[in-house]
The first five atom37 places (N, CA, C, CB, O) and aatype in JSON, in Angstrom:
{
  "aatype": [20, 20, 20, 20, 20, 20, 20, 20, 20, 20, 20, 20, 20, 20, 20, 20, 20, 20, 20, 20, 20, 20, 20, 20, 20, 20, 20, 20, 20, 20, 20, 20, 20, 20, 20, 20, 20, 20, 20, 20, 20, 20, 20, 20, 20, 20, 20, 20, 20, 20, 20, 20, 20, 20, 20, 20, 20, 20, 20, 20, 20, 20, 20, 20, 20, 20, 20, 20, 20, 20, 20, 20, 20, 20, 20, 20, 20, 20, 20, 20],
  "atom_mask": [
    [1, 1, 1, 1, 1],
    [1, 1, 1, 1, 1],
    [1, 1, 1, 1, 1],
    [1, 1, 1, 1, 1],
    [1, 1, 1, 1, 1],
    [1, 1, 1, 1, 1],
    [1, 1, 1, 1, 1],
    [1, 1, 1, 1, 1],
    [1, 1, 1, 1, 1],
    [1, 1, 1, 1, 1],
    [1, 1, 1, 1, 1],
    [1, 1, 1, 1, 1],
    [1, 1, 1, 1, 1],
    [1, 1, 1, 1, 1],
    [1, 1, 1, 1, 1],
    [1, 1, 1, 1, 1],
    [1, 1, 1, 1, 1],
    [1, 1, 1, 1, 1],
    [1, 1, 1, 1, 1],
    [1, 1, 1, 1, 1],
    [1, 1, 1, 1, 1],
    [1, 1, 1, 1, 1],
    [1, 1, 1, 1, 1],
    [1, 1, 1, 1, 1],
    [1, 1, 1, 1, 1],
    [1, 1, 1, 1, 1],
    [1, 1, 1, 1, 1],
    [1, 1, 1, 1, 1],
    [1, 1, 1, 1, 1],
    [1, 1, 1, 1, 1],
    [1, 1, 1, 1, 1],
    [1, 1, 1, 1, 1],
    [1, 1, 1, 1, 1],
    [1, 1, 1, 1, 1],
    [1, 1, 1, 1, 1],
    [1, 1, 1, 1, 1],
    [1, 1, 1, 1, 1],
    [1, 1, 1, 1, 1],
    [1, 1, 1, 1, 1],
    [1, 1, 1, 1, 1],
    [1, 1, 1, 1, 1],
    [1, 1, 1, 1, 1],
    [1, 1, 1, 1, 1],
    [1, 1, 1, 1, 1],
    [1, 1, 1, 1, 1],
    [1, 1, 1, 1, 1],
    [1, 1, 1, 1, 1],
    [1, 1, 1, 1, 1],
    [1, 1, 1, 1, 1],
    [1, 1, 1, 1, 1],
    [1, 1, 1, 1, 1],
    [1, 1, 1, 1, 1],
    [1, 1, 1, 1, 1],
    [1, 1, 1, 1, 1],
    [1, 1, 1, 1, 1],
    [1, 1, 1, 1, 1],
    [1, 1, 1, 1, 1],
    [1, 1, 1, 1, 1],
    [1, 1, 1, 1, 1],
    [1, 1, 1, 1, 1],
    [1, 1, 1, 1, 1],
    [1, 1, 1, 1, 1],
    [1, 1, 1, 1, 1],
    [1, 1, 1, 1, 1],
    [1, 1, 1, 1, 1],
    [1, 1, 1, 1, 1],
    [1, 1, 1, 1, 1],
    [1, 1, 1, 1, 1],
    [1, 1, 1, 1, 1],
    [1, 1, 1, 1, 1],
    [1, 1, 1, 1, 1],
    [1, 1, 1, 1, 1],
    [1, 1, 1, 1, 1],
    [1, 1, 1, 1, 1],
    [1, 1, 1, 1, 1],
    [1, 1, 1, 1, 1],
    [1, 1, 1, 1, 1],
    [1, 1, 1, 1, 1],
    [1, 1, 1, 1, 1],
    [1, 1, 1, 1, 1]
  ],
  "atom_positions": [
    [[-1.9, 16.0, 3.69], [-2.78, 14.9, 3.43], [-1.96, 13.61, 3.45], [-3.51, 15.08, 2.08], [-0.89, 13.51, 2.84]],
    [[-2.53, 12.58, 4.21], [-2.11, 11.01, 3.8], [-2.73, 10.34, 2.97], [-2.13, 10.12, 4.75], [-3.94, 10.36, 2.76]],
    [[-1.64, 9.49, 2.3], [-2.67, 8.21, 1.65], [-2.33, 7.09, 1.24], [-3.34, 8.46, 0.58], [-1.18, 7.16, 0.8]],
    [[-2.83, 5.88, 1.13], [-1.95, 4.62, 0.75], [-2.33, 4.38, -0.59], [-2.17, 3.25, 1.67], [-2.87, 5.27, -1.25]],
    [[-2.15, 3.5, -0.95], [-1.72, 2.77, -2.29], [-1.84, 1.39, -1.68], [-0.08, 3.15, -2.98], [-1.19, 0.95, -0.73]],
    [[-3.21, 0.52, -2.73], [-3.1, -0.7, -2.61], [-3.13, -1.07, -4.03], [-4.04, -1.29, -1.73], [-3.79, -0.56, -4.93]],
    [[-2.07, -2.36, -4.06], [-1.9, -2.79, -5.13], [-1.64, -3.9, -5.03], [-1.23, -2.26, -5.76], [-0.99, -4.5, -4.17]],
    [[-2.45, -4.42, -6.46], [-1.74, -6.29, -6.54], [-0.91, -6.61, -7.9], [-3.26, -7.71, -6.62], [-1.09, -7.63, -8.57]],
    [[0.12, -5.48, -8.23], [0.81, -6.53, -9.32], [2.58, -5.57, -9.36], [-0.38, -6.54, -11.39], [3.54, -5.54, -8.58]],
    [[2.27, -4.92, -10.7], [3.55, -4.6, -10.99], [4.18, -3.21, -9.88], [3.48, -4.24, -12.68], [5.26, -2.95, -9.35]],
    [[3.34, -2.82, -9.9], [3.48, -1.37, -9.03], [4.06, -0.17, -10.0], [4.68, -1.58, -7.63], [4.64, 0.79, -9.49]],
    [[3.87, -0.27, -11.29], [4.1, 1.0, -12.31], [3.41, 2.41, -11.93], [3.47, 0.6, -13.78], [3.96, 3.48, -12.19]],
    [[2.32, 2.33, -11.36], [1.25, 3.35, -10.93], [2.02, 4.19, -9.37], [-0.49, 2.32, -10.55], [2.05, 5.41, -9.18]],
    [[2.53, 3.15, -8.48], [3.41, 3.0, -7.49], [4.7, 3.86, -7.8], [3.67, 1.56, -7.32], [5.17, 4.79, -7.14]],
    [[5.03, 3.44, -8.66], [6.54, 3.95, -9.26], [6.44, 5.51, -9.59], [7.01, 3.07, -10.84], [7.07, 6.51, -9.26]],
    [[5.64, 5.29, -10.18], [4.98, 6.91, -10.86], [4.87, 8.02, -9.44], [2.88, 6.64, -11.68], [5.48, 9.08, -9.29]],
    [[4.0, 7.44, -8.62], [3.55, 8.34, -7.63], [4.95, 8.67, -6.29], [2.03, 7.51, -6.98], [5.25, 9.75, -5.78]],
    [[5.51, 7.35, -6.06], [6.64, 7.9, -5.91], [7.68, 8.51, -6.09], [6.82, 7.68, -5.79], [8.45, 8.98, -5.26]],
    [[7.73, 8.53, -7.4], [8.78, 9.93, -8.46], [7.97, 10.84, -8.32], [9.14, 9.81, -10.36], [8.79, 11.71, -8.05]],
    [[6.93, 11.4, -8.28], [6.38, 12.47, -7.89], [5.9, 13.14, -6.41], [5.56, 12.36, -8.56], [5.22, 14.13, -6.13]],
    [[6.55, 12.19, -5.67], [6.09, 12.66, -4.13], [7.77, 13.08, -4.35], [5.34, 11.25, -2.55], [7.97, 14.29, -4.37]],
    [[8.8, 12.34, -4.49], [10.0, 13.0, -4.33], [10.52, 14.07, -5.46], [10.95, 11.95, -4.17], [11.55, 14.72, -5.29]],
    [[9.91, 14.16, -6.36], [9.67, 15.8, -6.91], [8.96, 16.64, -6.53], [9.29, 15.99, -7.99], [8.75, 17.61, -7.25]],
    [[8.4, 16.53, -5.33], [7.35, 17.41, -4.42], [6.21, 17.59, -5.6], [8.07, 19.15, -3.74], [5.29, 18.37, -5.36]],
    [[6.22, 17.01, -6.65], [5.1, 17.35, -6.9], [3.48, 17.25, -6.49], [5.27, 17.1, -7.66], [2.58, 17.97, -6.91]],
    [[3.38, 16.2, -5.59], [2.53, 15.13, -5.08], [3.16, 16.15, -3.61], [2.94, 13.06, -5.47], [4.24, 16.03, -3.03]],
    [[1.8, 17.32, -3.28], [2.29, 17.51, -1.77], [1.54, 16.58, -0.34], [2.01, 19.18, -1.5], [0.71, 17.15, 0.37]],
    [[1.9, 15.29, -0.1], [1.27, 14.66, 0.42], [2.3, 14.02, 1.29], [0.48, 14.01, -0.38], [3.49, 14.35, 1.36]],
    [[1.49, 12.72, 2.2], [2.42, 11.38, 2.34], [1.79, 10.58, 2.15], [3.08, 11.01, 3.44], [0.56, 10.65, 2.21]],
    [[2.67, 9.23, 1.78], [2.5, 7.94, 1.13], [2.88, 7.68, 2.96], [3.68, 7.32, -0.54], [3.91, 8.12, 3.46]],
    [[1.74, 6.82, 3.83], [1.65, 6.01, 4.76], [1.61, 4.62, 4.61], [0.79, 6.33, 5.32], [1.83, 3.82, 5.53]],
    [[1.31, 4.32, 3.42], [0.91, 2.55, 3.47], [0.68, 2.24, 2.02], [-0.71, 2.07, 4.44], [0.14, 3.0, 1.22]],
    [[1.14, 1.06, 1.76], [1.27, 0.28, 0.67], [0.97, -1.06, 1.17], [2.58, 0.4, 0.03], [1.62, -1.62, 2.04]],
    [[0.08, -1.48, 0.66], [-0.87, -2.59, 0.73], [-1.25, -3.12, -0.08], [-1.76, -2.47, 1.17], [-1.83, -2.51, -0.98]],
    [[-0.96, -5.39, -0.14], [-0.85, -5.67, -1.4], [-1.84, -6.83, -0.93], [0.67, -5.9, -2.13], [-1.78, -7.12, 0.26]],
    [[-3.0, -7.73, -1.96], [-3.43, -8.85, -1.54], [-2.81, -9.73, -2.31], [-4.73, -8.97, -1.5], [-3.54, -10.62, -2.75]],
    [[-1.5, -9.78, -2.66], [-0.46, -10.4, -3.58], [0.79, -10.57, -2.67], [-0.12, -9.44, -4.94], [1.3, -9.51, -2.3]],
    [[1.19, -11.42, -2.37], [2.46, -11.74, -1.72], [3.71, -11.7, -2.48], [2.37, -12.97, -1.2], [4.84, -11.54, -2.03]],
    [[3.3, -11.91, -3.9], [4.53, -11.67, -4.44], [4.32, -10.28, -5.58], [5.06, -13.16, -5.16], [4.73, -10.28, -6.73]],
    [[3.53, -9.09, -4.89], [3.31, -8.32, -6.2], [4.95, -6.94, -5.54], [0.95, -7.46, -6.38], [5.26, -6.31, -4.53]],
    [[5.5, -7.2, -7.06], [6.57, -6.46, -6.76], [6.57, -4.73, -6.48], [7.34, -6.8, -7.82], [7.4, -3.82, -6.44]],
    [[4.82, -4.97, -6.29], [4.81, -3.02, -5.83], [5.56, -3.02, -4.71], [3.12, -2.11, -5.34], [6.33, -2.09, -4.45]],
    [[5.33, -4.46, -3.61], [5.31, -4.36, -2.16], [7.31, -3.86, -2.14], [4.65, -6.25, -1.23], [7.9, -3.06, -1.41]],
    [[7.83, -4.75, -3.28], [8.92, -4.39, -3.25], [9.89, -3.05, -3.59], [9.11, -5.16, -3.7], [11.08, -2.81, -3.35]],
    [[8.81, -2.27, -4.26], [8.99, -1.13, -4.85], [8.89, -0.08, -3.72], [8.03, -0.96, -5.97], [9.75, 0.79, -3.64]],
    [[7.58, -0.17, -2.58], [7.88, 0.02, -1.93], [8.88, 0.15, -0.97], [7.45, -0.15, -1.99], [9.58, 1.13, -0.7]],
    [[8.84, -1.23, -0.36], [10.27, -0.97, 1.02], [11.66, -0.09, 0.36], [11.14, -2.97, 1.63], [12.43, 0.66, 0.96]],
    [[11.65, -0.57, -1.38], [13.26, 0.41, -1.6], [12.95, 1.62, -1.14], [13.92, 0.7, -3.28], [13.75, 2.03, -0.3]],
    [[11.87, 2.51, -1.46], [11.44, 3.66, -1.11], [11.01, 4.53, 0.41], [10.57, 3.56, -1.8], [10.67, 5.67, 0.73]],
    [[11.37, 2.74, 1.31], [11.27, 3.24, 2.52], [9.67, 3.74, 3.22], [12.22, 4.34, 2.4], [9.31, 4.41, 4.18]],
    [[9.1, 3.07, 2.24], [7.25, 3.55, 2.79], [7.47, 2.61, 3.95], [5.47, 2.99, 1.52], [8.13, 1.57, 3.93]],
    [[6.5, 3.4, 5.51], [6.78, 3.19, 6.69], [6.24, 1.66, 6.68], [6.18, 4.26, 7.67], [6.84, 0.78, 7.29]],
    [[4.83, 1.39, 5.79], [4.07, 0.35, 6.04], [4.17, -0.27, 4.7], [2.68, 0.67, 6.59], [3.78, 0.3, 3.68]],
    [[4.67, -1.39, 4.71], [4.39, -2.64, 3.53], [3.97, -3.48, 3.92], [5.3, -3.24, 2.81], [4.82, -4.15, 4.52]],
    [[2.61, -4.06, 3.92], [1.73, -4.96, 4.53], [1.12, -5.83, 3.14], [0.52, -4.09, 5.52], [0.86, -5.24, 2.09]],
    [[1.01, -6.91, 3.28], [0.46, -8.21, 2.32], [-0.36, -8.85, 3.05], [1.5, -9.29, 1.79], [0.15, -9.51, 3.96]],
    [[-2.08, -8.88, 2.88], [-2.94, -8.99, 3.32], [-3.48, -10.39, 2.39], [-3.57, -7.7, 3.41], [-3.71, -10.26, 1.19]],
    [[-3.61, -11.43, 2.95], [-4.07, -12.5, 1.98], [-5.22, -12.74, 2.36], [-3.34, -13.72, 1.88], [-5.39, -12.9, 3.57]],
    [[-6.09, -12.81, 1.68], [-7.29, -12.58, 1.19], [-8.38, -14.13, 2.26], [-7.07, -12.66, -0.89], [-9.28, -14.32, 3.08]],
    [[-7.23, -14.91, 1.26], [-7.45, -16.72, 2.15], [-7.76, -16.34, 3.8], [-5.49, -18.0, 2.13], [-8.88, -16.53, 4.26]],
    [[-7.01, -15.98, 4.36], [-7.24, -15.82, 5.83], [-8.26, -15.41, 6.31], [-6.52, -15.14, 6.36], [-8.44, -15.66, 7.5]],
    [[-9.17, -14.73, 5.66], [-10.42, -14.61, 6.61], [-11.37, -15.04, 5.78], [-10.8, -13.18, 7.22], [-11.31, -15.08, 4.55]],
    [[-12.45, -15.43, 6.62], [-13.76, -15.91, 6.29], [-14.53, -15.34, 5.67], [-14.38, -16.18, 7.09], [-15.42, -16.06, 5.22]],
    [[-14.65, -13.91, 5.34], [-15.69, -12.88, 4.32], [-14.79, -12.22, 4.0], [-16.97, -11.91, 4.85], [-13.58, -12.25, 4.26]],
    [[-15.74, -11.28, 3.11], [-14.61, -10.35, 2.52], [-14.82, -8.96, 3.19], [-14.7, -10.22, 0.79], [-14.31, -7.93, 2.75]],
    [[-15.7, -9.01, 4.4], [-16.28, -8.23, 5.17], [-14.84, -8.19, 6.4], [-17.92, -8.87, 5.62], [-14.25, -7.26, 6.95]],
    [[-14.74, -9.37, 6.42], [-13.3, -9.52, 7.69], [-12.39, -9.46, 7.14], [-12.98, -10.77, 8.59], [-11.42, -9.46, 7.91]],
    [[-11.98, -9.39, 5.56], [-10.94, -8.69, 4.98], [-10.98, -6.94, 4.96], [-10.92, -9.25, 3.57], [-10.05, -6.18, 5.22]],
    [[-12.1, -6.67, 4.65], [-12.04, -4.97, 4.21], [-12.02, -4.59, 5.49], [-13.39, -4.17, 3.27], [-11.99, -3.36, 5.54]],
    [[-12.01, -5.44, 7.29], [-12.44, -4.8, 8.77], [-10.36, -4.82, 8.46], [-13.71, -6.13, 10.54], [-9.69, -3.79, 8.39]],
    [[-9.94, -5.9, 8.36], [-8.89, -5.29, 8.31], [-7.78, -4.87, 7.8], [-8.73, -5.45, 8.69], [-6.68, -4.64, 8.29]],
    [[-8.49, -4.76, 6.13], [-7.42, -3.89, 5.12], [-7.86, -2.27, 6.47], [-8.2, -3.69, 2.58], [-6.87, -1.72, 6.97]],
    [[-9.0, -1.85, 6.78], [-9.4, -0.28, 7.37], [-8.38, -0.33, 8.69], [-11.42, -0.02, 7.92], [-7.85, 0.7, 9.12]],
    [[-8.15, -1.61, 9.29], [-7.53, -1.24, 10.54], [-6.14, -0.51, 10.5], [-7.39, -2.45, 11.3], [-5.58, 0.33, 11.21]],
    [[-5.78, -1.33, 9.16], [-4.29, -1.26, 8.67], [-4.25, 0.48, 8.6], [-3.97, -2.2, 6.93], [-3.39, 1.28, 8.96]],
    [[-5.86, 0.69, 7.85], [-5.33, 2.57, 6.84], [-5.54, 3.2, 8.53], [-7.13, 3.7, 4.92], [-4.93, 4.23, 8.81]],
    [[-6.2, 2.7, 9.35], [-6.27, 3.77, 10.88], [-5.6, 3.9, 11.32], [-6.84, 3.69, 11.95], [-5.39, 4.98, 11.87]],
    [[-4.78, 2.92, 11.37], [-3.51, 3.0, 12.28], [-2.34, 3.76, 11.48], [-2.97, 1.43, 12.71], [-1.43, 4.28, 12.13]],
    [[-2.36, 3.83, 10.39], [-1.58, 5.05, 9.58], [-1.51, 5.81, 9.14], [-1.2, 5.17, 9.07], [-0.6, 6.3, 8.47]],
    [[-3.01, 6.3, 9.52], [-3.91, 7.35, 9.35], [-3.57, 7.75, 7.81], [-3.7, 8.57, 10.49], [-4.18, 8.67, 7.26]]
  ]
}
């Protein structure tokens, strides 16, 4: 199974799930970590951990929140 993790702040929940994917306890993969926070230090918690995708999606940039969620989904397809 895949799955991402979106988050906008500390990334404690983040932290957690990655100590448990590398205790195999969590038999999965972590594909994507996705933040609408530019400075939320999950994103950073991430890259130490080497997740393939760390993407920061700002919210401001599109016009609905309809053309945000078209492409928070493009992001999870393409990393299935």
């Amino acid at each position: 199974m895949n799955f991402a993790v979106l988050a906008s702040g500390n990334g404690s929940n983040l932290a957690a799930i990655i100590k448990a994917l590398k205790k195999k306890k969590i038999k999965a993969s972590l594909n994507a970590v996705i933040s609408d926070k530019e400075s939320a230090y999950a994103l950073t918690r991430a890259r130490k951990a080497n997740i393939k995708t760390v993407a920061f999606i700002n919210p401001k940039d599109f016009s609905s929140r309809e053309a945000f969620d078209a492409r928070l989904l493009e992001i999870l397809r393409r990393e299935k």
